[in-house]
N, C-alpha and C positions, 0 to 999 in steps of 0.2 A: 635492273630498272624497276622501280616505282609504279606503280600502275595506280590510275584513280579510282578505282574499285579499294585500293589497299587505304589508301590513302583517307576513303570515304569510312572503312570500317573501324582502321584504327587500330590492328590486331598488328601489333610491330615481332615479325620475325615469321611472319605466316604469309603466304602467296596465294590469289583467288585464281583458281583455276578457271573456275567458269560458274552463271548465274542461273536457274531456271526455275520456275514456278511449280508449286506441286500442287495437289488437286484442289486444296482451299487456296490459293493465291498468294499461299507465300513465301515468300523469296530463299531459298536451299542455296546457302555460297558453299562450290567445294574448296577445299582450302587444302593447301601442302607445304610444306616445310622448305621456310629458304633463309632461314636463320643456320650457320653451321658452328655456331655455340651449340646446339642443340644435338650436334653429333656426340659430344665432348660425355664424358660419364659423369654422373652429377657426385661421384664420391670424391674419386681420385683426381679427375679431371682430363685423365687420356681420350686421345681421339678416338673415336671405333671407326674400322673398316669394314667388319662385316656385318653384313644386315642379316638378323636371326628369323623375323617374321614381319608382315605387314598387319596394320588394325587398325580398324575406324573409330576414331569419338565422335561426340556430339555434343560438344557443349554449347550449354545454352547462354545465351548472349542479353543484352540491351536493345531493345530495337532502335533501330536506326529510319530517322527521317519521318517517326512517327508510325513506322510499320514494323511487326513484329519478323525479325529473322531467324532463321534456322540455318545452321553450322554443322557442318561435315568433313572434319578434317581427318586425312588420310596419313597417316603415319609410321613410320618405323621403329622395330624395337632394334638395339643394337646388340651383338657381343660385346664386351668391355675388354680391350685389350690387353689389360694390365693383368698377368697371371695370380699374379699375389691380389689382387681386387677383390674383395668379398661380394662388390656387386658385379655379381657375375653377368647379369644385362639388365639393360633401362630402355623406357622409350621416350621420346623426341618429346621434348618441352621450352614451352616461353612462358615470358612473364605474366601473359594474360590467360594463360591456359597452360597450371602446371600440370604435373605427371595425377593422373586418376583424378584429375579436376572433372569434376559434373557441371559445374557454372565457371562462368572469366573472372577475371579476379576484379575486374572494372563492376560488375556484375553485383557481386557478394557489398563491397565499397558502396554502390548506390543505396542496395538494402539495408544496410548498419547508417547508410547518414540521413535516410528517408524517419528512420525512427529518432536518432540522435538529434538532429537537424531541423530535420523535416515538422517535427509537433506529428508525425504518425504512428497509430498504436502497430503494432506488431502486424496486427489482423490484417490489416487497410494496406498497410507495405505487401504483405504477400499476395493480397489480392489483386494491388495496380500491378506487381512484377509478375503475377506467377508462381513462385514460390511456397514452397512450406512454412509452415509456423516454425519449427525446430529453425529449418536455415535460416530465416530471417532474426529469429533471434542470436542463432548463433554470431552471424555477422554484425548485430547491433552489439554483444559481449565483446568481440575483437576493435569494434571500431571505437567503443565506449576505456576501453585497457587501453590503448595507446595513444587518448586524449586526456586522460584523465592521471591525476598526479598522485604519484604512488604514494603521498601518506598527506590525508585533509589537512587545510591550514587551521591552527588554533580554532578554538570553539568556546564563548562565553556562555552559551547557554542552549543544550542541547537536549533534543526530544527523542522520545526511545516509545515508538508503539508498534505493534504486532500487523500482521496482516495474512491476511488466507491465502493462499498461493498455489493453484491445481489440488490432487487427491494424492494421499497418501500411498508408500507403498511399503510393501511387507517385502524380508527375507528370511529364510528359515535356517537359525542356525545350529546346526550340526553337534555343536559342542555341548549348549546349554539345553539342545532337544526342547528349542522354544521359536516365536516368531518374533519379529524386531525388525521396527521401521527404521526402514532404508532414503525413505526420502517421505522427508515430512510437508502436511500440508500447511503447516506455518510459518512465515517468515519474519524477521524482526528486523526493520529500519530503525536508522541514527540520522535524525535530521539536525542542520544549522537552523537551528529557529530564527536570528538575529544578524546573522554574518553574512546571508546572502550566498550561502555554498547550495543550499539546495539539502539533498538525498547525498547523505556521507556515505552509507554502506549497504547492504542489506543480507541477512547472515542465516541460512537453516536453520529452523529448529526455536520455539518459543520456552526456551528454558534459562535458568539462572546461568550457567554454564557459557551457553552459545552467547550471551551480552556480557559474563563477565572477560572472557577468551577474546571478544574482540577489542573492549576498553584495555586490557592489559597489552593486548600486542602494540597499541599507540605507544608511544614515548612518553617518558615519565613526565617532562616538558610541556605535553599537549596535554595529558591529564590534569597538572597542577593548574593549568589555567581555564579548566571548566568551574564557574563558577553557581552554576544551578543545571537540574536534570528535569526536565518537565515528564511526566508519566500519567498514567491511565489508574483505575485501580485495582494494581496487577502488582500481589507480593513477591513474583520473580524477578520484576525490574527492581525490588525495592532492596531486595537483596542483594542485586547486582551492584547498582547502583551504590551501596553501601560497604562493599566490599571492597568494588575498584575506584571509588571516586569518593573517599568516606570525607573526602572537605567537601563536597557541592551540597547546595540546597537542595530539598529533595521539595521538586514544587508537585503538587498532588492535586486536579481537580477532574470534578464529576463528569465533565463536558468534553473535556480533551480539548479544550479552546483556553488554555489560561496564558493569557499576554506575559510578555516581558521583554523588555522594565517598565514600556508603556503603553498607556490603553488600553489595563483591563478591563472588561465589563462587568460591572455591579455582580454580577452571580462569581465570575473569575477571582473578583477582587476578595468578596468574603470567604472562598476556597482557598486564597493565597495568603491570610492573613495570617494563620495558624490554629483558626478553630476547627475541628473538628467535623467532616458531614457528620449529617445524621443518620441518613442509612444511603445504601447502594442502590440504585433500580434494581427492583426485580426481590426487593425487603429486606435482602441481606445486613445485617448491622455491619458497618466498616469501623478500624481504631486505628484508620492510617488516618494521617495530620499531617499538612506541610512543616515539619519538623527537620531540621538540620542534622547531616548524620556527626556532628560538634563544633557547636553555633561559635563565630571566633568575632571579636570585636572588627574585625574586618566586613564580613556579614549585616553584619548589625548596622554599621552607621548609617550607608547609605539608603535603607529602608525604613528609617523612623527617627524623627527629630529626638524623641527620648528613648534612653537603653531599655530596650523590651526586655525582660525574664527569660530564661534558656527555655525555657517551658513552653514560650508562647512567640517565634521568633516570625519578624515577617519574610516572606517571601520577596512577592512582587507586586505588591501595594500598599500606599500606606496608610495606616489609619484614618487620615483625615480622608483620604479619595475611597475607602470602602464604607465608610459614613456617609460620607453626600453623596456617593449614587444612588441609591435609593429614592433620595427626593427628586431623583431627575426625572425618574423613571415612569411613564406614561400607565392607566389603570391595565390597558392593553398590553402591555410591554412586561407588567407584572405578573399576570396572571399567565401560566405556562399551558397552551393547549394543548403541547406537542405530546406527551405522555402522561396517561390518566397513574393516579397511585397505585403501587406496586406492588401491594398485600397479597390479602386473601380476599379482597373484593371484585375483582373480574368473575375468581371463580365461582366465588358465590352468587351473585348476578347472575350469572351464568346458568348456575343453578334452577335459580329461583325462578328466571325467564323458560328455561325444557320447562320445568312444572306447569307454567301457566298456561305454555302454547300446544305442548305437547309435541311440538316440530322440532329439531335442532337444525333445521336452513334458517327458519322464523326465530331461532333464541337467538341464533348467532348473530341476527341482523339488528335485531334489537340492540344486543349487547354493544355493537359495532357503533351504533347508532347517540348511543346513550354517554359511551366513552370516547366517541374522537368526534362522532360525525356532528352532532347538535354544539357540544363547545366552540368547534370551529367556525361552524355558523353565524355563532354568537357574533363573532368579530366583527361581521357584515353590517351588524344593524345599527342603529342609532344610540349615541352612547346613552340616551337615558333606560333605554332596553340593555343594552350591552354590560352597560356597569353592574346592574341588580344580578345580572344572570352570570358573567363571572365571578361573582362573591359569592351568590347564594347556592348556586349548580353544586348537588354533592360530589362528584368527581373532583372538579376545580376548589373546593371548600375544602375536602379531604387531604390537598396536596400540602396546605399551610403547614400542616404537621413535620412535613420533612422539609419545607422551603427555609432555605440559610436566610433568605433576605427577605420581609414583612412588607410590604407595599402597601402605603396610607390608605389604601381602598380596601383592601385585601382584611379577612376576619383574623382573630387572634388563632394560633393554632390548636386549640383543642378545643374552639368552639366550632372551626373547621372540619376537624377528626369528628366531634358529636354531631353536626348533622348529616355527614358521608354515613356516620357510622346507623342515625336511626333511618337514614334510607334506604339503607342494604337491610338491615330488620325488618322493614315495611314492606320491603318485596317477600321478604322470606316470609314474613307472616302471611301475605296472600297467596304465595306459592301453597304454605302448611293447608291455607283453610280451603284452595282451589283440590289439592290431592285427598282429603280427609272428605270434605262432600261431593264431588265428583266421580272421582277415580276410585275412592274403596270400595 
């Protein structure tokens, strides 16, 4: 018989013996075995007769009715009566609570769809259930493999960027009397940019190898119909990408935001045309180009009314739309706050601001000040104050030098570069004459 105790928990093949409160108030069901499948050995499938020993779990459960429960099911292990048997004993299990289960299987299910389902990060799932980070993830891996379709659908235009992923770990190997990471802290996603799949894969390890290993295991089928690879500027994707996808466009911008096929923006569009940046953040000189790894008339038509030069192929814009962005583009919208120029001028700023203060809390503040905090400001004020002071401000005047796209307000760039460049002199030079009569 059924009892409404069983019936209220939901645990099919388990019988509640009885209910009682422990000393925080919360409900302890003892639970015993009234499933006799559960006698049965899980290899062979013979019934056992003799009982070898008795032993408590305690799995943890779902709370029920909005209060948290605790589970004490008392159990038997069996003999296996089958001589020839390898498993020579088991103990009593159901479907919601298999053999060495720590949690119900109902339990693990909630955790993998709260993350899946749910829009909940990992953290947030283990915190409303209880649970560990590991198990919550482990369960969103299981729940995520058996909704999920064992090889992506076709991909016209897919994205390949890196991502951080926990810390690194070391193993020492014996043979080469060397160390070698065992689990890296980079990971490399394959995004649908255009399809609507979302997050195609995501694979250890930030190397040419781990993004070429996984384009090649795709089908020769789903490869020939990627027809552009969007990337960062990173010579392993470009490698990769060239090796296992050598028909795709290789679209390349500074921003990691380059549209396709439409509604680039003005900075995306002159990155996707096929010139050339002019340097990297951070001053590095780049010679990657949205370049084709072998441009075929097929490539070609749909990007530009007339056959571009193999030299100069577009991407995912076309001439006439990375031409007229620019005039759309507001004096504000031109001028980039977000990062000051990426030289040798912080440092020397930097510099030249210790000399003057003699503090480095006070140079750094300055510096901080000079480079993000007052540009930003700018924004705030009235355009006939705003416009002079994003044109004229030597951090913002200094950027024209590397800016792809010239904005009607904006100075030419090397009259830009010249006055960034005599304002960094002008600090240095008061730095030179504050240390020389001062401080010697």
């Amino acid at each position: 018989m059924v009892s409404d105790t069983i019936r209220l928990l939901g645990l099919d093949g388990l019988v509640a013996e009885r209910v009682e409160l422990d000393a925080a108030g919360v409900p302890v069901v003892d639970l015993s075995t009234g499933s006799e499948q559960a006698r049965c050995c899980p290899q062979c499938g013979q019934r056992a007769v003799r009982v070898k020993q008795w032993t408590t779990t305690r799995p943890r459960d779902l709370p029920v009715a909005g209060r948290a429960v605790r589970l004490r099911w008392r159990k038997r292990r069996w003999y296996c009566a089958t001589p020839e048997c390898p498993r020579k004993s088991f103990t009593e299990q159901v479907v919601q609570v298999p053999a060495r289960a720590r949690l119900t299987t109902r339990l693990r299910q909630a955790a993998g769809a709260a993350v899946a389902d749910g829009n909940h990060t990992i953290v947030q799932a283990a915190r409303d259930l209880g649970l560990s980070w590991p198990v919550v993830h482990a369960a969103f891996t299981a729940h995520a493999a058996a909704v999920l379709a064992a090889e992506p659908e076709p991909v016209a235009v897919l994205g390949i960027d890196e991502v951080r992923r926990g810390r690194p770990r070391w193993s020492f190997d014996e043979v080469t009397a060397s160390w070698t990471t065992s689990v890296d802290r980079w990971h490399v996603g394959f995004v649908d940019l255009i399809g609507g799949q979302g997050l195609l894969a995501q694979v250890e390890g930030r190397t040419s190898k781990a993004v070429t290993d996984w384009l090649t295991a795709r089908p020769a089928a789903w490869r020939e119909q990627v027809q552009a690879v969007a990337i960062d500027m990173c010579t392993v994707f470009k490698a990769a990408v060239r090796e296992a996808l050598p028909q795709a466009m290789l679209v390349v911008d500074i921003s990691t935001s380059c549209s396709w096929p439409t509604g680039p923006s003005p900075r995306s569009a002159a990155n996707c045309t096929g010139s050339p940046p002019r340097s990297k953040p951070g001053g590095r000189k780049s010679s990657r180009s949205c370049t084709p790894a072998s441009p075929t008339p097929a490539q070609k038509a749909p990007t530009a009314p007339s056959k571009p030069s193999p030299a100069t192929p577009t991407a995912s814009a076309t001439p006439k739309t990375s031409a007229s962005a620019p005039a759309q583009r507001s004096p504000a919208a031109t001028a980039d706050t977000s990062t000051p120029l990426n030289f040798e001028e912080p440092g020397l700023l930097g510099l030249a601001f210790g000399a003057l203060l003699r503090q480095a809390a006070a140079a750094i503040t300055v510096l901080v000040a000079v480079l993000y905090v007052l540009p930003g400001i700018s924004l705030a004020l009235p355009a006939a104050i705003q416009r002079p002071v994003q044109k004229f401000w030597p951090t913002q005047a200094g950027q024209q030098v590397t800016s792809v796209i010239q904005g009607p307000d904006s100075l030419a760039p090397w009259a830009g570069f010249g006055i960034m460049t005599l304002f960094v002199a002008a600090t240095l030079a008061a730095a030179f004459l504050a240390l020389d009569r001062r401080d010697a």
